[in-house]
N, C-alpha and C positions, 0 to 999 in steps of 0.2 A: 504494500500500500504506500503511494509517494506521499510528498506532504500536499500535492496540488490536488492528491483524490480526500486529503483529509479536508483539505479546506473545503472542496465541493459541498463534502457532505455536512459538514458547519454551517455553510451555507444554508444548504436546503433544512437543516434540522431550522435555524434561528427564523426561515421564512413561515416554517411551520409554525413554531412558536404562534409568531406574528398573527397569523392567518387566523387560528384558533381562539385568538383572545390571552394567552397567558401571559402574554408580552406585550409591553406595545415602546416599538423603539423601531431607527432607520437600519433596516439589514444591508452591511456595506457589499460590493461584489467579492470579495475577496476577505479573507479571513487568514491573517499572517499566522501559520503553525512554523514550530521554529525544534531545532536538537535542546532539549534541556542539557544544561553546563553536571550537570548530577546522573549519571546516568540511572543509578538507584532511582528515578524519579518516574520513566518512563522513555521509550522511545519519542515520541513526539510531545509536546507541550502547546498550549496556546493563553494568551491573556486576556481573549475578548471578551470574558464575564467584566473585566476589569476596565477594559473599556466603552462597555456599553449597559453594565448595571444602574447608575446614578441617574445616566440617560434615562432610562427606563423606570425610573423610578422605585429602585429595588438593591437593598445590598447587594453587592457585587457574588458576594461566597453565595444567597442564595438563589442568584440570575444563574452561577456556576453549576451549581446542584439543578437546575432544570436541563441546562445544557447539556451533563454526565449522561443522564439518565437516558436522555434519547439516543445519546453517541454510544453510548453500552450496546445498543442492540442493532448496531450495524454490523455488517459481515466483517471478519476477520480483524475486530478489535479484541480482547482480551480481558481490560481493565483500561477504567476510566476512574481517575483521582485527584480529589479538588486537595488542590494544596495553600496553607498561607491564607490570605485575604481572597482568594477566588481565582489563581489560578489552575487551569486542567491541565492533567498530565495523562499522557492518552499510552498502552501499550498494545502494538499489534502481534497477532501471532506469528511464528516465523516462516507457513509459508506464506502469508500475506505480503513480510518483508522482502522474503528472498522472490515474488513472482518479480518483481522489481526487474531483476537483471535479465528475466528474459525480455521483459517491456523494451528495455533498453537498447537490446543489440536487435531486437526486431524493427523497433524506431529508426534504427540507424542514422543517418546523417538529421534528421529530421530531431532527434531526443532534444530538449534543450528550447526548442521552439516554440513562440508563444503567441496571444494577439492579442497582448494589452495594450498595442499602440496601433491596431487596425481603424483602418479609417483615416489615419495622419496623413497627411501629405505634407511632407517637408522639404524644400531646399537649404542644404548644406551646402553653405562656403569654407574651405578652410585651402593653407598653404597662399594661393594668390600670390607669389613672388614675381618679382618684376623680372622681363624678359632681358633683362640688360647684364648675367652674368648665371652662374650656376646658383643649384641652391645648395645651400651652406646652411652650420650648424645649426643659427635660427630660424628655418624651418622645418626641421627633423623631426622636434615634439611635435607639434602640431600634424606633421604628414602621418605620424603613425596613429598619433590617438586620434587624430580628426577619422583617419579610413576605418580604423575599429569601432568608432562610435556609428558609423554607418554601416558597418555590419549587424551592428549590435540592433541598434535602432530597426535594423530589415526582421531578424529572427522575431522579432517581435510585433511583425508583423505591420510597419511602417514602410510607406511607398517614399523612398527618400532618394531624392537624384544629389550626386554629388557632386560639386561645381568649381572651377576655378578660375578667379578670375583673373584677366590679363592685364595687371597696368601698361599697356604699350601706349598711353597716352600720353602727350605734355613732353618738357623739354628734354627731360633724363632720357627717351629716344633720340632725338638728335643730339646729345653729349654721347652717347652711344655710338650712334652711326662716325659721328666727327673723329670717336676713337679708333675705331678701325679704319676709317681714312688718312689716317697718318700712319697706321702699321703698315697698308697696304702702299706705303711711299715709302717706306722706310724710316719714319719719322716718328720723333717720342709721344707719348700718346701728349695730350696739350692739359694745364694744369686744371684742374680739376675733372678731368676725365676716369676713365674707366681704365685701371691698371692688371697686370696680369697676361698671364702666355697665354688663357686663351680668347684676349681679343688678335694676339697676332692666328691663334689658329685658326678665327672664324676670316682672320683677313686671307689669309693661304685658302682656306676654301674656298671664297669668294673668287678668290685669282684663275684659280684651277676651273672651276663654274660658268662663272661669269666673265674673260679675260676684259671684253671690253669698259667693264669699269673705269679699269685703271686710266683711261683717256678723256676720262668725264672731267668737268673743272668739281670744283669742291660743290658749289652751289647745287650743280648739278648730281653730281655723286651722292650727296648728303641722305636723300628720300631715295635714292635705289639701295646705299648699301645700310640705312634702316629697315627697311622690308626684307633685304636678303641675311641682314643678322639676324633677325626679329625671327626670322623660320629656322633657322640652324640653331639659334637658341634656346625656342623653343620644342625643338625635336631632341636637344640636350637634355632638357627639364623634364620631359616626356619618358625618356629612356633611363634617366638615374629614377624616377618615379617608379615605372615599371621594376626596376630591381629592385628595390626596397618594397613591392608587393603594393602597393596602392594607385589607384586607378579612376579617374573620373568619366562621369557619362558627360559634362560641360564643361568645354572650356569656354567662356565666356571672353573675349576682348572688349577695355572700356572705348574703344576706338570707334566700334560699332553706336554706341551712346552719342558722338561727337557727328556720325557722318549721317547719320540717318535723321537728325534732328531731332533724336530722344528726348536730350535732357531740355532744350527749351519747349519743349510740348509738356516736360515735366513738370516742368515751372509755371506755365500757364495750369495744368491741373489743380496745381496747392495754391493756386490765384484762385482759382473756382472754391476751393475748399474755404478760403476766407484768411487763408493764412501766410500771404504773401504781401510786402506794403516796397516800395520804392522810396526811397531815405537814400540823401548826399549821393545822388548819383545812380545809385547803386539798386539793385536787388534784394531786399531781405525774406529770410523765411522766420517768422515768429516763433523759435523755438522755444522761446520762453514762459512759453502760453503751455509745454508741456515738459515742466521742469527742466529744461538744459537749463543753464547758466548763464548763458545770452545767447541772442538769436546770432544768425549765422548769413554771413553773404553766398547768395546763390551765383549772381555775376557780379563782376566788379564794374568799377561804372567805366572801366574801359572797353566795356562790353563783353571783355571773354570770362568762362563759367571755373569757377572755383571745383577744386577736385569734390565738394562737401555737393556743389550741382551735381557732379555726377554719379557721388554713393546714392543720390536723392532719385537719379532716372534709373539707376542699378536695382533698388527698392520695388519700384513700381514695375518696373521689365520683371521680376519676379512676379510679382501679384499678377500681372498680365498675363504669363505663363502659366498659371494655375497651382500657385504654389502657395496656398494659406500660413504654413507656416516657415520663416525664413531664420535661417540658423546661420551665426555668423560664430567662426572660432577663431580670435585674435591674440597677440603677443600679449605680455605684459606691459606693452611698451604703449598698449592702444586701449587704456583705462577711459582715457577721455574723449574714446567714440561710443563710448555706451549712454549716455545720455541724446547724443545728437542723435545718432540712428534708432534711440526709442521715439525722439520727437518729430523725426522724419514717416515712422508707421502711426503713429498718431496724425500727424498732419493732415497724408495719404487717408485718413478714415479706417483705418487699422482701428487696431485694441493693439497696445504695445507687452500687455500683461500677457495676449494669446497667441499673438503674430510672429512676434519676435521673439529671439532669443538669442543672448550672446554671450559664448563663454570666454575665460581669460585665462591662460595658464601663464605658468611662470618659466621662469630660463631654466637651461639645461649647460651641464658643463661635461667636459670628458677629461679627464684628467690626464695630463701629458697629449693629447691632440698637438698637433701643428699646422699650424697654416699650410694651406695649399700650395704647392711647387706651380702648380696652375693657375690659380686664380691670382696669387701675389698676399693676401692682407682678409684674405678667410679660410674657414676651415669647412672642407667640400663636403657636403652629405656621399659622393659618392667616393670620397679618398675615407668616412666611418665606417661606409658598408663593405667596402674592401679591406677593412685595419678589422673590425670587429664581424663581419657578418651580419646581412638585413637580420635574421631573427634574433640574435644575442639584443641588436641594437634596439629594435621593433621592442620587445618583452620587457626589456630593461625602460622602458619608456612609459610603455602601459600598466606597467604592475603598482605605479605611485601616482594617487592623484594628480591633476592639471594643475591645482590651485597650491601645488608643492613645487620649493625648489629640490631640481635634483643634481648630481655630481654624478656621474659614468665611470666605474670604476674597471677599463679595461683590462685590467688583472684578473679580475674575477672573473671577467666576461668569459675572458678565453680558457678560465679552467675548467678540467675534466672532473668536474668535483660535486659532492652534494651543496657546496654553501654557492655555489655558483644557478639563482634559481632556474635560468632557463635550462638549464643542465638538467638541473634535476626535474624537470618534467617532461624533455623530452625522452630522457630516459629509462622514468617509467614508462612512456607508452614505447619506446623503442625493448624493453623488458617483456613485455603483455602480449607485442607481437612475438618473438621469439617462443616466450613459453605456449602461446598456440599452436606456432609449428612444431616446437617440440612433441607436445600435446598430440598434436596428428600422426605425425610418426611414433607416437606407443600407442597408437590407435583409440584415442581418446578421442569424440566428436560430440557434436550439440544434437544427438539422433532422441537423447528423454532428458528430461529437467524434474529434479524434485525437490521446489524452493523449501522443502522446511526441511533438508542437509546442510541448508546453510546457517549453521547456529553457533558457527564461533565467534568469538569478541568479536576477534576482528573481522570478521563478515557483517557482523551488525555493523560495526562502524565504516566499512569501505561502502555497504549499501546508502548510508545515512546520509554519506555525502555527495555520494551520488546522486540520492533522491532527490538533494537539495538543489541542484544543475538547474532545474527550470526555472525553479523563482529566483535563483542568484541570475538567471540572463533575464527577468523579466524586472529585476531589481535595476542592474544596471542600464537597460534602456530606458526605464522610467528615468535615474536619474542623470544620465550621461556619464556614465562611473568606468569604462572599461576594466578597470585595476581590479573592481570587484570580482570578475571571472579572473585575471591572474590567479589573486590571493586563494581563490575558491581550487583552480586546479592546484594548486599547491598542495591544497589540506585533499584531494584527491589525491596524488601521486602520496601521499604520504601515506595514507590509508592502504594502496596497494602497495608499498612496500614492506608495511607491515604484514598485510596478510599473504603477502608471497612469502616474508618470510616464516610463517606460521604452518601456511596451510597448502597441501598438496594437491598439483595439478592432475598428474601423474602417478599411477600405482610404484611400491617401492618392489626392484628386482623383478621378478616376474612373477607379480602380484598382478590376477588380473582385473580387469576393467571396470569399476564398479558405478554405481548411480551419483555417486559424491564426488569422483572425478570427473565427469558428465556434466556434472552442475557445476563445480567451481569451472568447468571452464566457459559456462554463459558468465560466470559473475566477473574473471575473466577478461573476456570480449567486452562486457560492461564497464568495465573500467577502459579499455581501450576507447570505443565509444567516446564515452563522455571525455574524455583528456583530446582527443582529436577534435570532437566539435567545439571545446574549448579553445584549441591553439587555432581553432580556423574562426573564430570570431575576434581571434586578434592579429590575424595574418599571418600567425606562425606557423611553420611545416611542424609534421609528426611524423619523424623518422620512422621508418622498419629499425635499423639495427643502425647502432652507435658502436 
């Protein structure tokens, strides 16, 4: 029995309640059961007498004793027992526990999957680097935990396109382009340009490509070898993206806003909305009418539109697209766009409390990294996935909150060791496959299952945690958590280290074949399962053998 069939039936028991008259209180959809920290207590535990007695108008212990009494007589519970001030402690019997693992490996890729978030329609923003060089270490967190939160966000059942957008707008392209036209003369890039080997390599491509350039005057060179960086560099970004395992359905370029005449159709919009006024010249959008700090120039009274114009026609190109909710995931460097861009989906007729949503994570460091040989004065996301490995680096990102700083400790990364965590879970499941194939050849298969042989400790506890797989991935899509499935496959690989090392796959000598061997090797493949759909909600491979 998982805990998501416990909760069901909490459910319907408290609807019952309701229904009948013996209660009267809001039954929520879902009913958090959780491992009690005492195992003497019970297999599963829950605290919603506790949370919904007072409601109810009823001591909590005896809202609890109503709840017991009906849970007693569901199939394949055992005891039910109020503890304390009214929490239940629920035990099932063990083949209830152990059908578990065959749910699991019959689920298959699907285990883990959930749709507490159906219906969502979201667009995610995140990464967005500008096309004028590689990406580098400040966008690394973000490229990993932005793609896993959109994994995560899908398992559960959210329609989420993931988007990137293109600054190829505004002058930082032509300080671009001006750089590679002095490499491709032979000439030093010019003082506040763009430094690094490879603006000379995208000039050598250029030459090799395109030869006629080089006989262009500057004026004229300046917009062709912008367009021909602008694509080599972003088939650069493209290609270190793809190694490092993340992948967008949009690339978005803000240049498209600029030439289509987005952003001033934009601005007539939020003129219609009531919340555009013309002041010194200039353009304003009244952000301050929804708590920014002050309002904010759309154009300047030189007539050209402020990049704050263009997050504003970026916004609405969303909305227009059919994307209700808009998910933006920026640096820590970019605290002070989350008030604008609340006041920009407010403005637009949004709800900024439903539409929007923007995360902040903090910096990342790698301790001993070096500047790029390449780039000149950054450190390349694809010179870490080369030094440390996409998964070492990917896992070690995801396993610690966004809103945490973190430090990369390469040493660890690359040990073959239990305290090195990604190690130690791809190992168990590189462990789980081996012992099935071992398993096959002493002629051990999944042909009978008899979940109540599975009554060792630790088979209660490797199930327990297993069972728990669903609501820990419906946990962290509700809150944008990735690191909660880390942490969670952790206390799985742990579990199956344990009971590998307890309990036998395989008959000892030529002992043969019995129903307990049979069955632990569903439970197994169960563990296998669940550690794979885990490293595939954070882009991590699940080795066969290490």
């Amino acid at each position: 029995m998982t805990p998501e069939e416990l909760s069901a039936a909490l459910v319907r028991i408290l609807n019952n309640l309701t229904s009948d008259g013996r209660v009267q209180v809001e039954v929520p959809e879902t009913v958090r059961v959780e491992r009690p920290k005492n195992r003497d207590h019970g297999d599963w535990a829950t605290n919603i007498a506790l949370q919904l007695g007072k409601k109810a108008g009823m001591n909590p212990r005896e809202f609890a004793e109503l709840v017991a009494k009906e849970l007693a007589k569901e199939p394949g519970i055992t005891a039910v027992d109020i503890a304390g001030p009214g929490f239940i402690n629920i035990t099932v019997d063990a083949a209830a526990a152990g059908e578990l693992a065959k749910n699991i490996v019959e689920a298959g890729a699907e285990y883990g999957k959930n749709q507490t978030l159906a219906g969502h329609t979201i667009n995610m923003e995140f990464v967005s680097a500008n096309p004028t060089g590689p990406l580098h270490i400040g966008h690394t967190r973000w490229a990993a935990l932005g793609d896993a939160i959109v994994r995560v966000l899908r398992a559960s059942g959210a329609d989420v396109t993931a988007e990137y957008y293109i600054n190829d707008a505004g002058n930082q392209m032509n300080v671009f382009a001006l750089s590679i036209y002095n490499r491709l003369h032979g000439n030093p890039v010019q003082d506040g340009g763009y430094p690094g080997q490879y603006i000379q390599d995208l000039a050598d491509a250029i030459a090799i490509d395109h030869p006629e350039v080089r006989s262009l005057t500057e004026a004229a060179a300046i917009p062709v070898l912008r367009q021909y960086g602008y694509e080599l560099q972003m088939k650069d970004i493209k290609t270190t993206l793809a190694d490092f395992g993340v992948s967008f359905d949009v690339f978005f370029p803000e240049s498209q806003l600029h030439s289509t005449g987005a952003i001033q159709a934009a601005v007539e919009r939020l003129r219609e909305q009531g919340h555009v006024e013309d002041r010194d010249g200039a353009v304003w959008l009244k952000t301050t009418e929804f708590g920014d700090d002050k309002d904010r120039v759309l154009i300047r009274a030189n007539g050209e539109p402020t990049y704050f114009a263009a997050d504003a026609a970026y916004y609405l190109s969303k909305k227009d697209r059919g994307f209700p909710e808009k998910m933006y995931l920026l640096g820590a460097d970019h605290h002070g766009y989350i008030g604008r861009l609340k006041a920009i989906a407010d403005a637009a007729g949004d709800d900024a409390n439903k539409n929007i949503e923007i995360l902040i994570g903090q910096l990342m460091s790698v301790n001993g990294a070096r500047f790029s040989k390449r780039a000149g004065n950054i450190i390349e996301l694809r010179d870490l996935i080369d030094w440390l490995g996409s998964d070492a680096l990917r896992y070690s990102l995801e396993r610690v909150p966004a809103d945490s700083p973190i430090a990369v400790d390469p040493e660890l990364l690359k040990k073959a060791s239990n305290d090195n965590p990604v190690f130690y879970i791809q190992y168990a499941h590189a462990r789980s496959r081996q012992a099935a194939h071992q398993a096959q050849a002493r002629g051990v298969d999944r042909s009978a299952f008899d979940a109540s042989l599975l009554t060792h400790p630790t088979e209660n506890d490797l199930l327990a945690a297993l069972g728990q797989f669903p609501s820990i991935v419906a946990g962290a899509g509700a809150s944008r958590e990735p690191h909660r499935i880390a942490r969670h496959i952790e206390a799985v690989a742990s579990a199956y280290h344990s009971w590998y090392a307890a309990c036998r796959i395989t008959p000892i000598g030529d002992a043969p074949v019995e129903s307990v061997h049979q069955s632990r090797l569903w439970l197994n493949d169960a563990a296998t399962t669940v550690i794979a759909n885990g490293l595939g909600l954070l882009g991590v491979t699940a080795p066969e053998k290490m």
